[in-house]
C-alpha positions in Angstrom: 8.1 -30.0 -5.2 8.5 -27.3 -2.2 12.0 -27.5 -1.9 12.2 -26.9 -5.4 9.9 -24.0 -6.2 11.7 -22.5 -2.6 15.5 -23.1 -4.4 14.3 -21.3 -7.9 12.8 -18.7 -5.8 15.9 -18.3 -4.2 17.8 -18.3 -7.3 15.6 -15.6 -8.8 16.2 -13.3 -6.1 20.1 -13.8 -6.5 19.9 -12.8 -10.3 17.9 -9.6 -9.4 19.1 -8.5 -6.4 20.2 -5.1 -7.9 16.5 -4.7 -8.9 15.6 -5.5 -5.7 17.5 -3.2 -3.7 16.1 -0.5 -6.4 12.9 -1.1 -5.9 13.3 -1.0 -2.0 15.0 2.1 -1.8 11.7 3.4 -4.2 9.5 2.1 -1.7 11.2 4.2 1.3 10.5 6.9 -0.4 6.7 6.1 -1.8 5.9 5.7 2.0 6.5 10.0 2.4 4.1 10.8 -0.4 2.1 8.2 0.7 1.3 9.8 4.0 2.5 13.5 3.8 -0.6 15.5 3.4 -2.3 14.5 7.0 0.5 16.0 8.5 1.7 18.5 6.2 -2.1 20.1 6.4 -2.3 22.0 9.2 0.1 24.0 8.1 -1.6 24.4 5.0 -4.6 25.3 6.4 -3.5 28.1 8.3 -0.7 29.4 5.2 -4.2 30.0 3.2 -6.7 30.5 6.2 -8.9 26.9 4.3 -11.9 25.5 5.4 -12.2 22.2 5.8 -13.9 21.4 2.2 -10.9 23.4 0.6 -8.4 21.6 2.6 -10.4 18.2 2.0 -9.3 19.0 -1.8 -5.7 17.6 -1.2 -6.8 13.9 -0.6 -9.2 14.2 -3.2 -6.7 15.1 -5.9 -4.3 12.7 -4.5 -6.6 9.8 -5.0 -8.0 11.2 -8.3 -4.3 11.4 -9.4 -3.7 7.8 -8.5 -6.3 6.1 -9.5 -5.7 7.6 -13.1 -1.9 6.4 -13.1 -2.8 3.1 -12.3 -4.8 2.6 -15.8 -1.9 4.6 -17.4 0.8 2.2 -15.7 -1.5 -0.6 -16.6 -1.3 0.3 -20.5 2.9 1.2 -20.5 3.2 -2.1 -18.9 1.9 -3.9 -21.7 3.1 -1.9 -24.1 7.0 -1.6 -22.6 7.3 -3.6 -19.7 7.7 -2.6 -16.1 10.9 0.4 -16.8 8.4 3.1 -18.1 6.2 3.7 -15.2 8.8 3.3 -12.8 10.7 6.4 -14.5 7.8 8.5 -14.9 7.1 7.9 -11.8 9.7 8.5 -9.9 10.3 11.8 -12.2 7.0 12.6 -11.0 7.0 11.9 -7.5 10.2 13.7 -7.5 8.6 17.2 -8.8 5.7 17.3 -7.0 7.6 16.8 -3.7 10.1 19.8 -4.8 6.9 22.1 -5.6 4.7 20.9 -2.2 5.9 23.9 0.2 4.7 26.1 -2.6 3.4 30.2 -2.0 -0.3 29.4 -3.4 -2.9 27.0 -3.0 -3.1 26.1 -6.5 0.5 25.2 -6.9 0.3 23.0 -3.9 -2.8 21.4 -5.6 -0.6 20.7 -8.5 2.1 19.1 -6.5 -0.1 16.8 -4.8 -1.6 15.4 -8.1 2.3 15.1 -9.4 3.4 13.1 -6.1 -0.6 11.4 -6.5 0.0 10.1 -10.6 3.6 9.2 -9.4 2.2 7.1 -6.6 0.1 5.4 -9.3 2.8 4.9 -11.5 5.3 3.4 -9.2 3.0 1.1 -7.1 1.6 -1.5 -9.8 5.0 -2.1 -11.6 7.2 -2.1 -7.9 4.9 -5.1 -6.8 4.0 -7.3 -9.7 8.1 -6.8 -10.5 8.9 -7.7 -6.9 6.7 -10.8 -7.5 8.1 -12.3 -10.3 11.9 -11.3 -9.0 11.1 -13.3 -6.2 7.6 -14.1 -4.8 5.6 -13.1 -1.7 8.9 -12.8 0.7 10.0 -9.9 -2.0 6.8 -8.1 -1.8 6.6 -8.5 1.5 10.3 -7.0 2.1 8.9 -4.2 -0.5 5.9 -3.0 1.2 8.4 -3.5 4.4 10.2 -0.8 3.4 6.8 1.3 2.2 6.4 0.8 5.8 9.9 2.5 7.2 8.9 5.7 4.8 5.1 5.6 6.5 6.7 5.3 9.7 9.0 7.8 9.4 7.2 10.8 7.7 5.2 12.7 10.3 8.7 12.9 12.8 10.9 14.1 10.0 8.0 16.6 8.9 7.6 17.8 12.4 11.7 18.0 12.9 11.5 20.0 9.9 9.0 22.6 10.7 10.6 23.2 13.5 13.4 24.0 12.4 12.0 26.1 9.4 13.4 23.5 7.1 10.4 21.9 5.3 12.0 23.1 1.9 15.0 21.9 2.1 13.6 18.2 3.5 11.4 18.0 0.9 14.2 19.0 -2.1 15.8 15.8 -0.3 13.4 13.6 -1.0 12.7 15.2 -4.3 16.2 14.6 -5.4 15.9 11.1 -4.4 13.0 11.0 -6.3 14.8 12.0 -9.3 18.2 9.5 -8.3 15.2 6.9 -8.4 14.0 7.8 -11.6 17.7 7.4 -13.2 18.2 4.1 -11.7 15.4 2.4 -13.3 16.8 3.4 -16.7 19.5 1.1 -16.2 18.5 -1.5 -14.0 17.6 -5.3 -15.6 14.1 -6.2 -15.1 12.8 -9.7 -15.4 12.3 -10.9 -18.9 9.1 -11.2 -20.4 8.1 -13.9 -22.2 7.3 -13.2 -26.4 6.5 -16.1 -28.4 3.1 -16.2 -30.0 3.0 -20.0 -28.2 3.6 -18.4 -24.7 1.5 -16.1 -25.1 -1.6 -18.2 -26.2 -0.9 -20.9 -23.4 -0.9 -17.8 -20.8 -3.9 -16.0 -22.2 -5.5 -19.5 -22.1 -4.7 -20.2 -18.3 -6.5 -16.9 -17.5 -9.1 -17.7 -14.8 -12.5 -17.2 -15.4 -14.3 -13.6 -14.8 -15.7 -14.6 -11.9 -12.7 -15.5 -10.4 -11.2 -12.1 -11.2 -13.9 -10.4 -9.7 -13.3 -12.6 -6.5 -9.5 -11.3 -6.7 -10.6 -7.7 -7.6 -12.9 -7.6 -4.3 -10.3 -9.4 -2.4 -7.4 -6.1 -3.1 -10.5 -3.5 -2.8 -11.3 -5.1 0.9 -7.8 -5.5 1.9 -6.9 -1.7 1.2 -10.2 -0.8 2.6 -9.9 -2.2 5.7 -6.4 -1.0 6.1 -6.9 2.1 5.7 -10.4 2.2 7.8 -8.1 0.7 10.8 -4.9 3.0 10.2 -7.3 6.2 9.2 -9.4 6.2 12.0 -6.9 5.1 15.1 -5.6 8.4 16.3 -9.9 9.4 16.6 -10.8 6.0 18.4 -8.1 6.8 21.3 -8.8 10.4 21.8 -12.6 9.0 22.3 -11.2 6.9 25.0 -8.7 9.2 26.7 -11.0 11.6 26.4 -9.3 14.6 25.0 -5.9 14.8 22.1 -2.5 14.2 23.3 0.9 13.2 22.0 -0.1 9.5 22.8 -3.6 9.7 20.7 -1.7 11.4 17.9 0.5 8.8 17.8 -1.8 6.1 17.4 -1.7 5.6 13.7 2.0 5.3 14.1 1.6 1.5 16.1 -0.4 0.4 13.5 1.9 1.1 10.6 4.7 -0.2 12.9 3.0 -3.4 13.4 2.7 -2.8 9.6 6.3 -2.4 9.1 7.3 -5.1 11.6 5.6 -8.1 10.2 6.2 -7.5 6.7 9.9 -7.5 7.5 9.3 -10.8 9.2 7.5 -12.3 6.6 9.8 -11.8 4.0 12.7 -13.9 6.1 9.6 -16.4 6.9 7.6 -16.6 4.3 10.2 -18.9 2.3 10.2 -21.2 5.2 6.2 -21.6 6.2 4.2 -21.4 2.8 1.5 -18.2 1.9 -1.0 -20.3 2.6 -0.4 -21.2 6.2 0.8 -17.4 6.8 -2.4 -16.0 5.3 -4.2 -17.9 7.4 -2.2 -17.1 10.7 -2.4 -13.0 9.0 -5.9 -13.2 9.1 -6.9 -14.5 12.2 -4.4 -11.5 14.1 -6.7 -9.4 12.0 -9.7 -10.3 13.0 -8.5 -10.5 16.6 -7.1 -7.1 16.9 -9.9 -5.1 15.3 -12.2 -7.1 17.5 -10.2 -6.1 20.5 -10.3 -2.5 19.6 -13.9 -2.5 18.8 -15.0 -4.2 22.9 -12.2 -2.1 24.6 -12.5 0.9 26.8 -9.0 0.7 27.6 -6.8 3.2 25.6 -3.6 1.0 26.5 -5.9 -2.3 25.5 -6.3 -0.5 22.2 -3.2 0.4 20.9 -2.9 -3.6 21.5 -5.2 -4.0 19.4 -4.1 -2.1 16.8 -0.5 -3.3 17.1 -1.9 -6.6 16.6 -4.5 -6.0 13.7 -1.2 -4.5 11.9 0.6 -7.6 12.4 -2.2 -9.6 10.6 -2.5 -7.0 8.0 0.9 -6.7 7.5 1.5 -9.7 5.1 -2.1 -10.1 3.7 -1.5 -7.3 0.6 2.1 -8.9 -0.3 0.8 -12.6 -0.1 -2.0 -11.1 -2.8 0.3 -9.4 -4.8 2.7 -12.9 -5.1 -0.6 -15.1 -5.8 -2.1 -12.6 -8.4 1.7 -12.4 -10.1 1.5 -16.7 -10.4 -2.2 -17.1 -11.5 -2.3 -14.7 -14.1 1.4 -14.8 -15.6 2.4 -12.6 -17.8 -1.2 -11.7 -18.0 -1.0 -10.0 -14.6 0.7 -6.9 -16.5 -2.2 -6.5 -18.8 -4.6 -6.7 -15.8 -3.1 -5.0 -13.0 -4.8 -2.1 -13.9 -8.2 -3.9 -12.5 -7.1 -5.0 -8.9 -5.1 -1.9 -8.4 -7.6 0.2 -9.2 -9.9 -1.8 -6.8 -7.6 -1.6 -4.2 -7.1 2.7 -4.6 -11.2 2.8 -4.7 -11.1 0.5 -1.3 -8.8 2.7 0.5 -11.5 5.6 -0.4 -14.8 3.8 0.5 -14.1 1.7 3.4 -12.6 4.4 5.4 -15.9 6.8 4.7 -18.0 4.2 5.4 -16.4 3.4 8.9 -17.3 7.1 9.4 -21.0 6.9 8.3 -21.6 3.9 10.5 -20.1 5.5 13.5 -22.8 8.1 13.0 -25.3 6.6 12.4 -24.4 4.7 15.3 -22.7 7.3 17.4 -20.4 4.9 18.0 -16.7 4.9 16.4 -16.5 1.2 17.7 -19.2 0.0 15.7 -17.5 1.6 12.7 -14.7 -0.8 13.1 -17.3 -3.5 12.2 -16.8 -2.4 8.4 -13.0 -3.5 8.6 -13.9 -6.5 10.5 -16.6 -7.3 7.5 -14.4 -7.0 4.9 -11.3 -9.1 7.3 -13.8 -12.0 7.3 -15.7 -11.6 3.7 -11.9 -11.9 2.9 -11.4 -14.8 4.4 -14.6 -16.4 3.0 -12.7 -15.4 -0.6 -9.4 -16.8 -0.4 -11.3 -20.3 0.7 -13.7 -20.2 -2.2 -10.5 -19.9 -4.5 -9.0 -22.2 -3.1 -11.6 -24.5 -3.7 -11.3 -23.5 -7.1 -8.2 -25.2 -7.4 -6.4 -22.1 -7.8 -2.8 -23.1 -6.5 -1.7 -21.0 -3.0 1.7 -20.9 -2.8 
């Protein structure tokens, strides 16, 4: 029964590899966006002499943005399959990117919620797609390449401002935006399924509420925790060392490698081992590297850590995203809306929440307990569905 599901997996793949390689080269770009505004910032800040609060603003109409997309995306899905949002998106992601470096603060503002809604847009329709062209190894190899764009942001920026260039590199990746957007017009997505019959059988297969609430808190913990680890890593090593340098600043950058690296991994392994035992593996590295970071006083011991907590995190999300895709069916389009929205308002709350325990601790380490808590209720999750009888792949 493995062999088989492995050789129509494979065969999938084959039939969409086009799509594949589409929504790959999206994700390179996503990962820019994605990231930009940490490091684009400063400069920001001292273009238009902002306070913190005002400069604050950027991330907040990013996420606002997003979250809004996702429900939008959600609703085109339904209504037109996965093509619409992908195009908008892209389109969108696309202008705002061209208007970032803009001569007013307002503008800017405006650009960030375009590149923000066209985050939204893209993300829900790049995965569940990925999914049913080919499983967890696709998503994995997707948000692989999320990863390479993540990665590779903050150097390109930097080359760029340097060399007074940070127009020009972001009318690159606008146009790729808008290359992007043209693509998906053309490019065959996997078919959905029509008849009435279908339809009832997969609305019938639904799991219950409670089990979509278990899934919704499952995506809001993973993105949480994420982005509590990632967010906060450059802060925890300059705590150590003692002062900022090039090697604190670059902190983030071994956890999104680790990121990167194992999600590329997965997707040749993945095939071969089964989500299950790989989720299981993924969440254990989790757990171990946030606890190393949170005992250490060793800056080198740390960036361990955080190398290794990457690692586990890397294939947790993608193996969610392929298990989500199979319960729910073609339901999953109608619904996506929910978990994605979950894991947007995760990636918001965990990471402040790391901050309020750190000081009402006055200790960052203790912080890292909130990532560790949601690593573990995780865990605690995916076995309850699994005694559920819910089928992991």
């Amino acid at each position: 029964m493995a062999a088989s599901a492995t050789i129509s997996t494979t065969e999938t793949q084959r039939r969409h590899r086009g799509l594949i390689a589409l929504l790959s080269a999206g994700f390179i770009l996503t990962g820019f966006p994605t990231i930009i505004a940490g490091p684009i910032l400063p400069t920001f800040i001292s273009r238009w002499n902002l306070t913190d609060s005002q400069a604050g603003l950027f991330f907040t109409v990013q996420f606002a943005a997003s979250l809004a997309a996702v429900w939008i995306t959600t609703g085109l899905t339904a209504w037109r399959g996965y093509r619409p949002g992908l195009v908008i998106g892209y389109a969108l992601t696309g202008v705002g990117l061209a208007l970032l470096n803009a001569p007013t603060h307002g503008i800017a503002l405006l650009a960030v919620a375009f590149y923000g809604m066209g985050y939204g847009l893209v993300v829900p329709p790049t995965n569940l797609a990925g999914a049913e062209a080919g499983g967890a190894g696709v998503v994995s190899l997707l948000n692989f390449a999320w990863g390479i764009g993540a990665v590779a942001c903050a150097p390109l920026l930097s080359i760029s401002l340097r060399h007074h260039s940070l127009t020009m590199f972001l009318w690159i990746l606008a146009i790729a935006g808008f290359a992007l957007a043209a693509g998906f017009l053309f490019v065959p997505f996997p078919e959905r399924q029509h008849s009435d019959s279908t339809v009832e059988t997969s609305r019938a297969a639904i799991p219950p509420v409670n089990t979509t609430i278990a899934v919704a808190a499952i995506f809001f913990l993973y993105v949480g925790s994420e982005a509590g680890l990632g967010g906060w890593a450059a802060e925890q090593l300059k705590r150590l060392v003692g002062h900022t340098t090039a090697l604190t600043t670059m902190t983030p950058l071994f956890f999104y490698a680790g990121l990167m690296v194992g999600r590329g991994l997965a997707s040749l392994l993945l095939p071969r081992i089964g989500s299950l035992r790989f989720i299981i593996a993924a969440l254990s590295l989790a757990i171990v590297g946030t606890v190393i970071v949170i005992i250490t006083r060793s800056p080198n011991v740390a960036i361990a850590g955080f190398t290794i907590a990457g690692l586990g995190c890397s294939t947790i999300y993608p193996i969610y995203i392929s298990w989500f895709s199979h319960w729910y069916g073609p339901a999953a389009r109608r619904l996506g809306g929910v978990v994605f929205s979950m894991a947007s308002l995760g990636g918001s709350a965990l990471p402040w929440l790391v901050g309020f325990v750190s000081t009402k601790a006055n200790s960052l380490p203790v912080g890292f307990l909130v990532p560790l808590a949601g690593v573990l209720v995780m865990a605690a999750l995916v076995t309850l569905l699994r005694k559920r009888g819910l089928q992991m792949l």
